[in-house]
C-alpha positions in Angstrom: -0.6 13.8 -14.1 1.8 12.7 -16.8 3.7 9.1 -16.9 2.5 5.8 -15.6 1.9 4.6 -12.5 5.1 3.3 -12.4 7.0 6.4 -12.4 4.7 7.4 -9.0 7.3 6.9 -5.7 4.3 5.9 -3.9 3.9 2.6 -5.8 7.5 2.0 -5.9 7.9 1.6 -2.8 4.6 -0.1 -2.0 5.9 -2.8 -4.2 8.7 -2.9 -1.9 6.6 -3.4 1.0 4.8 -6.3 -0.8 8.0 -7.9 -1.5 9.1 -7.6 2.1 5.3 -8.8 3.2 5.7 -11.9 1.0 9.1 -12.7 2.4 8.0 -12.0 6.5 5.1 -14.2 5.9 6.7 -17.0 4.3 7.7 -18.0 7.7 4.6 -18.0 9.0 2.9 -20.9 11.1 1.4 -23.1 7.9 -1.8 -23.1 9.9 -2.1 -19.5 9.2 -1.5 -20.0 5.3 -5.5 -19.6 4.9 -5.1 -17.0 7.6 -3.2 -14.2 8.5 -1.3 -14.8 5.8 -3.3 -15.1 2.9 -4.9 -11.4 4.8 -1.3 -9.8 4.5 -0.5 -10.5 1.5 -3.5 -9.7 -0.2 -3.9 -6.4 1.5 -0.4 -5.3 0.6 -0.9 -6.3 -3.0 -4.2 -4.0 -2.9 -2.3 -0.8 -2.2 0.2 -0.6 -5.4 -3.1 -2.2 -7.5 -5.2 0.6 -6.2 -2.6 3.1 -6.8 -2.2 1.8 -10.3 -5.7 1.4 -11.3 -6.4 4.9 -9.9 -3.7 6.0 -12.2 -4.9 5.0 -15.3 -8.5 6.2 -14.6 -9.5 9.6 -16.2 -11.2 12.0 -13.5 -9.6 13.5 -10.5 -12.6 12.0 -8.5 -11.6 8.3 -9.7 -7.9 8.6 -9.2 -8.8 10.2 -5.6 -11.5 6.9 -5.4 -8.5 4.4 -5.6 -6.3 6.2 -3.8 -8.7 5.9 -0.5 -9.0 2.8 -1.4 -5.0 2.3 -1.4 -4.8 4.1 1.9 -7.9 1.4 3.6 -5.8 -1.1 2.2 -2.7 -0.2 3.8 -4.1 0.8 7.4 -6.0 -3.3 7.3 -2.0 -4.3 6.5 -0.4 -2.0 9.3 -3.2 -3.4 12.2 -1.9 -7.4 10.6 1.6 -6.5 10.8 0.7 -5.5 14.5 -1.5 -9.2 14.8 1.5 -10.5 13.6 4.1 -9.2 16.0 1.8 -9.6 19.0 1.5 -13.3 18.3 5.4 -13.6 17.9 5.2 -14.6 14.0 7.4 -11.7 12.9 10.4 -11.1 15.0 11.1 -7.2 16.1 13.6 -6.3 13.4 11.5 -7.3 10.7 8.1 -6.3 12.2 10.4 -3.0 12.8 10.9 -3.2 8.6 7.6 -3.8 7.8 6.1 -1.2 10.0 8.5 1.3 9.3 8.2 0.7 5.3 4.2 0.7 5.5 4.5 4.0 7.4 6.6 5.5 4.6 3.7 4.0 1.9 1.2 6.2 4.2 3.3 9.3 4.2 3.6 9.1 -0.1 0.3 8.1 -0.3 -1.4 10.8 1.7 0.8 13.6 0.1 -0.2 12.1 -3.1 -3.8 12.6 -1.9 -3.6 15.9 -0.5 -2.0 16.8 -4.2 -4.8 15.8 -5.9 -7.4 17.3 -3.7 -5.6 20.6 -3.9 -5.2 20.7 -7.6 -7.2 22.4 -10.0 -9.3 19.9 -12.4 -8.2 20.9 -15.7 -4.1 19.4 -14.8 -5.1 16.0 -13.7 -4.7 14.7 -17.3 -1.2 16.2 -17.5 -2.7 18.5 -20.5 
């Protein structure tokens, strides 16, 4: 796979979704600053990582490693964005966003899987 991880759609747009995590949960309850907070935002900052450190590792078996990894990350930050709607800390339209931007992570992310699992060895490096 040729380029950097920052070429992949996949971590584009889970930036995005950290971005938009960080900005939902800054209106949090302060109580929940040790809490669900701190939980949100570290688990949407795990799935680009992941992505990125599976990216720059050199077997098909650690890229797919990190990619799971990704994916565990972002299913923990879909079930909090669902805590956090259910509790009334996110309002509908952005709970809507962040759902709705989370699912589009897990649709790149598991094509992006799927890819790798499919393809032969010998093109992971992009040689």
């Amino acid at each position: 796979m040729q380029g950097t991880y920052e070429d992949l759609k996949v971590w584009r747009r889970a930036m995005d979704l950290v971005l938009e995590v960080y900005r939902s949960t800054g209106s949090f309850p302060k109580q929940e600053i040790y809490g669900l907070t701190s939980q949100m935002r570290r688990a949407a900052v795990s799935v680009p990582s992941n992505i990125a450190e599976g990216k720059g590792r050199y077997s098909r078996k650690e890229l797919l490693q990190f990619l799971f990894h990704a994916r565990g990350s972002l299913l923990e930050l879909q079930t909090q964005i669902t805590i956090g709607r259910e509790l009334g800390f996110l309002a509908a339209p952005e709970g809507k966003k962040l759902t709705d931007l989370a699912s589009e992570v897990g649709r790149l992310l598991n094509g992006l899987v799927n890819r790798f699992q499919d393809e032969p060895t010998s093109r992971l490096s992009g040689s």
